[in-house]
N, C-alpha and C positions, 0 to 999 in steps of 0.2 A: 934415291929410294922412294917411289909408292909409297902412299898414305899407307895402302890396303898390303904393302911387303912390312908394314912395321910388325912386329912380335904381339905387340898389342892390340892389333885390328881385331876385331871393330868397338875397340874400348876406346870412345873418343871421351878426349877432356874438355875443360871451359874451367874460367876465373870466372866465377859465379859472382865475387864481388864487382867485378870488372861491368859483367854481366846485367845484373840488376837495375842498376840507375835509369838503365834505356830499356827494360821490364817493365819497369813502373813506368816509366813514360808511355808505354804502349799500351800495357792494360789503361791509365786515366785517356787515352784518347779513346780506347774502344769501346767503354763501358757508358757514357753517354749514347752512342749511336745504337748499342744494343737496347740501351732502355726507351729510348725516342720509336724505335722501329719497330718493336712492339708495342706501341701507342697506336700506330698507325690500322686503319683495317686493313681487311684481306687484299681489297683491289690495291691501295698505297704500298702495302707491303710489297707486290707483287710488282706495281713499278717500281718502283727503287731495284730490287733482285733484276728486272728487265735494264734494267742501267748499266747496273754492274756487270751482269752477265755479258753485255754489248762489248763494254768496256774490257774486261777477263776474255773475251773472246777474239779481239782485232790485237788486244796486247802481248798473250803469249803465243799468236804465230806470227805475228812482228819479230818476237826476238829471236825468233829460229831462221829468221829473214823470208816469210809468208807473208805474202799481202791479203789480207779477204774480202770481200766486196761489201760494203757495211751496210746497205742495206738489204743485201742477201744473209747474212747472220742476225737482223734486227730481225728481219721477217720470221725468221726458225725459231727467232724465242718467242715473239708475243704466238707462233703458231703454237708453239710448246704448252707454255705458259697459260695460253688460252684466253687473251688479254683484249686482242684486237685479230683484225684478217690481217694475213700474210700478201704481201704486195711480191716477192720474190724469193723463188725458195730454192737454193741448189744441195744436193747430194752431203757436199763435204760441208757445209757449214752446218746441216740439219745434223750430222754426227758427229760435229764437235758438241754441239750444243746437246745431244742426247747425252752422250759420256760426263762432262760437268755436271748437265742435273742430276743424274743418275748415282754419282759419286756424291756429290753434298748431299743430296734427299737422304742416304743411306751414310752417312757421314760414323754414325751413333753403332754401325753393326760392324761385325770384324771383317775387314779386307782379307781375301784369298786370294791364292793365283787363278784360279778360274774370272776372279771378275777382272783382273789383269789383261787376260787373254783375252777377254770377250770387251773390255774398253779397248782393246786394240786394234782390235777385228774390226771395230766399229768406227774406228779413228781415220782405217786407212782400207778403206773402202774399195781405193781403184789401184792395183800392184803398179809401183814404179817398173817401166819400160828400159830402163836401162843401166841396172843391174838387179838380182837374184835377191830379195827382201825376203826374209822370214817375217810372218803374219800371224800372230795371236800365238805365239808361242815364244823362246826364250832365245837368244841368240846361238849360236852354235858354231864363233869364230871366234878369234880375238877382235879386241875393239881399240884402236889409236883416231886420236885426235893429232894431227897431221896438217903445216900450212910451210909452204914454200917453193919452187921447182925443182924437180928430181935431182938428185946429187945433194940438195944444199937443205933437204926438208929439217921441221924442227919440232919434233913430237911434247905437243904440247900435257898429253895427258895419254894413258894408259890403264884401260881399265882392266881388274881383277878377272881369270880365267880364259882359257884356251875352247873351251868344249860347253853345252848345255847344260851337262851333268853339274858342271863346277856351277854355272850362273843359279842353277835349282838351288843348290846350297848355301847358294850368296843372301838370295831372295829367300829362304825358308829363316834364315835367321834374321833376315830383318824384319818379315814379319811377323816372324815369332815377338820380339822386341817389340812391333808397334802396337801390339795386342796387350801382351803383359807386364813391359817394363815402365815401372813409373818415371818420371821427370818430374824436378822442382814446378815445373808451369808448362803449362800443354801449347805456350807459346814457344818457348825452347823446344819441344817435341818437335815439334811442325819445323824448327829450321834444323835439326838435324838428320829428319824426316829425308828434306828435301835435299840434303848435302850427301848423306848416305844412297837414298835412291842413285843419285845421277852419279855417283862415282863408283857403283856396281853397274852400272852403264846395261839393263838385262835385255834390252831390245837392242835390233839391228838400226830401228828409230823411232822419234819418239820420247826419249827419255825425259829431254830437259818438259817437255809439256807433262811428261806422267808425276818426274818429280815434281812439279809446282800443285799439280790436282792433287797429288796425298799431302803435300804439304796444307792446302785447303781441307781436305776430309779433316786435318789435327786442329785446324783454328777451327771448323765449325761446330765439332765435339768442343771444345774448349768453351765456347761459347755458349753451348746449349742451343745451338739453333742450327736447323735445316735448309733455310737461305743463308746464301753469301750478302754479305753487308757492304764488303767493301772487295775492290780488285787490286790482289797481291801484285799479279801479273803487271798492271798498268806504271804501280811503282817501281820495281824493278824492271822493265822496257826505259823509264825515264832516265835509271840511271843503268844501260847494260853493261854499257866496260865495266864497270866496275863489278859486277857482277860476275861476267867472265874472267877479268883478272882475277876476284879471290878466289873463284871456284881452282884456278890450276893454280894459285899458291898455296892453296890448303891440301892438294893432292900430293905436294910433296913435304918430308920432313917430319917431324915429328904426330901425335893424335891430338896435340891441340887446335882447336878450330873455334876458341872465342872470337878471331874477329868477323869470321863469318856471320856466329849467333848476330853479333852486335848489330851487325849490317844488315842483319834480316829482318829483325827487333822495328828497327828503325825502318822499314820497307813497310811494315803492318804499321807502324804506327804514322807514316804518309798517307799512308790507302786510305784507312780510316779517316784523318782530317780531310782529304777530299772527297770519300763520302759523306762525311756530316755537310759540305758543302751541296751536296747533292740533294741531301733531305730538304735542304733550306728551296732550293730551286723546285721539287716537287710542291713543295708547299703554296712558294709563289706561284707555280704552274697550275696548281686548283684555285685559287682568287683567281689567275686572270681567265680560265674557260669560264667561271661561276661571274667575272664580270664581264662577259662575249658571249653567255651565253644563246643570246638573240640575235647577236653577229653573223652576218654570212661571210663565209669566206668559202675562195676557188681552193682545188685541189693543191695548186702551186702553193700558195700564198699556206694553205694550212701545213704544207713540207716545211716551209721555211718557220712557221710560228714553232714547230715539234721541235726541229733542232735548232732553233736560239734560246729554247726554255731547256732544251736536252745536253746542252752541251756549252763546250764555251769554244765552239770552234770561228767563230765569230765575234772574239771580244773588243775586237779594234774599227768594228760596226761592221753593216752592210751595204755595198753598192749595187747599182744595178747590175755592173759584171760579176759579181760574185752571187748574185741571184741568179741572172739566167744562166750562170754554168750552173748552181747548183739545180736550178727547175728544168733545165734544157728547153731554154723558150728562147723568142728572138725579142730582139732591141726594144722596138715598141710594146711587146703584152710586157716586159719589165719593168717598163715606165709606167704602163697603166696599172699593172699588181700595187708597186709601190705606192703610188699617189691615191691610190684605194686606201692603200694601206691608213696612210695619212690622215686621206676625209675619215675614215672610220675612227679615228683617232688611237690605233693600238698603238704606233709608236712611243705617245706621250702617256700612257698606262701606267702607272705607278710600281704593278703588277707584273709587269714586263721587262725585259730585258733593257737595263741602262745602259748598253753598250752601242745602241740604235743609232747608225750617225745620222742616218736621217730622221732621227726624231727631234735633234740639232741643229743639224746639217744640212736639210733636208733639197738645198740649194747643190750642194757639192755633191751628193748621192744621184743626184738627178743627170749633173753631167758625168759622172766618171764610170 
């Protein structure tokens, strides 16, 4: 049986004491990064939001299995944002990226199905080629989740309703509920937000990205704030299976779904510690422009300082192959970015990035 066949839908339960202990572990990780990030001015504010935003945006169409071009969605936010010039800008990434601000800016006002339809509209821009997608409205079929070849298939989940009329029904009482039903903590709101949403499944697609965005509008009311702090998305992609496993063992059986809460608890409260790390990295990132500020640097060389201060996608150092794939340059301007790099002395910066093998290395960086 359906979560959504039980007698009691949509009266979901939770062992609140169960509950709690990884509550408070999440509000003490969140409530330092809320109070540091209003320290911050407007422009710091606005990077960190560009961080996460980047990060919230390559992670929840990763887990749908979408790749995005990452510096075509960095371009759409600082465009957004209004932070810096856009270096590359495509269609679908400018519309993810409109639908998330648009939904956390507005986080604080009551959700309706018009703004539903209209992030949907906006989501999916260009109609899938092959087959019949309903766009900015409700679905109007049944919904299975379905994996294996014909004869032997094994339906993994089964969403509630046959027709548009039923799914209108589904959706008016959930957000009947996300408007005026209280919760113990608006962090538990936000996972059953997110559980509920994707297991009334109201789109043809789309769902798991819509449930994770109103799970985000619930932590950013919670919070009192109109930026994202940290990216829910990013934690959960780390750990998917597990994510997909509990989502279809909570679809069947009984209305208890404590261990989803627990798991979700514990998803905010990763996000968070790696945004506090994040703050940390902006900070080092203003000493080291504010100690370079007289520094020249090439186009190449400034790509690569952005993302070793932006990320840690680099932490086992850089070589010169891993330079000129990332600059698209050849063998020799690599070697000479590099050993610029060097005479200038940013490697050995205090400010900078320790993970520099060639600011060690600087032998070994040079042949590999």
């Amino acid at each position: 049986m359906w979560i959504w066949q039980n007698e009691h839908w949509p009266d979901f339960r939770y062992d609140l004491t169960e509950v709690t202990p990884i509550l408070e572990e999440t509000v003490r990780a969140v409530a330092p990064l809320a109070l540091l990030s209003k320290e911050l001015d407007l422009d710091k504010q606005l990077e960190l939001e560009s961080r996460v935003l980047l990060d919230e945006a390559l992670a929840t169409a990763k887990i749908e299995g979408e790749i995005l071009d990452r510096e075509s969605v960095r371009s759409s936010i600082v465009n957004r944002l209004g932070i810096s010039k856009p270096t590359r800008l495509s269609k679908s990434s400018q519309a993810f990226i409109d639908v998330l601000l648009e939904a956390i800016r507005q986080s604080s006002s009551v959700l309706r199905e018009k703004d539903l339809f209209k992030w949907h509209h906006m989501l999916f821009i260009e109609k899938p080629l092959l087959y019949n997608m309903v766009i900015g409205d409700y679905r109007h079929e049944s919904m299975q989740v379905i994996s294996g070849r014909f004869g032997k298939q094994t339906i993994h989940f089964e969403a509630p309703c046959y027709d548009r009329t039923c799914v209108s029904a589904e959706m008016s009482d959930f957000l009947d509920w996300l408007e005026h039903t209280p919760c113990p903590s608006g962090y538990i709101k936000a996972a059953i937000a997110n559980f509920w949403f994707v297991t009334i499944h109201p789109f043809d697609d789309g769902n798991g990205r819509f449930s994770r965005l109103i799970a985000e509008r619930c932590l950013a009311e919670t919070e009192k704030t109109n930026i994202r702090l940290y990216s829910l998305s990013t934690a959960i992609e780390h750990d998917k299976i597990k994510y997909y496993d509990l989502l279809e063992q909570c679809q069947s059986g009984d209305m208890d779904i404590t261990e989803w809460i627990v798991w979700f608890l514990y998803q905010v409260k990763l996000a968070a510690i790696t945004s506090m790390k994040r703050l940390d990295k902006i900070r080092l990132s203003t000493l080291f422009w504010d100690n370079h500020r007289e520094t020249l640097f090439n186009d190449r060389q400034r790509k690569l300082i952005i993302r070793l201060l932006e990320t840690t996608d680099f932490e086992e150092g850089i070589s010169r192959r891993k330079y000129k794939n990332l600059v698209k340059t050849s063998d020799p301007t690599a070697t000479r970015d590099l050993k610029d790099l060097l005479d200038k002395k940013v490697a050995g910066s205090r400010y900078f990035c320790e993970s520099l093998f060639w600011a060690s290395q600087p032998k070994q960086a040079a042949k590999t």
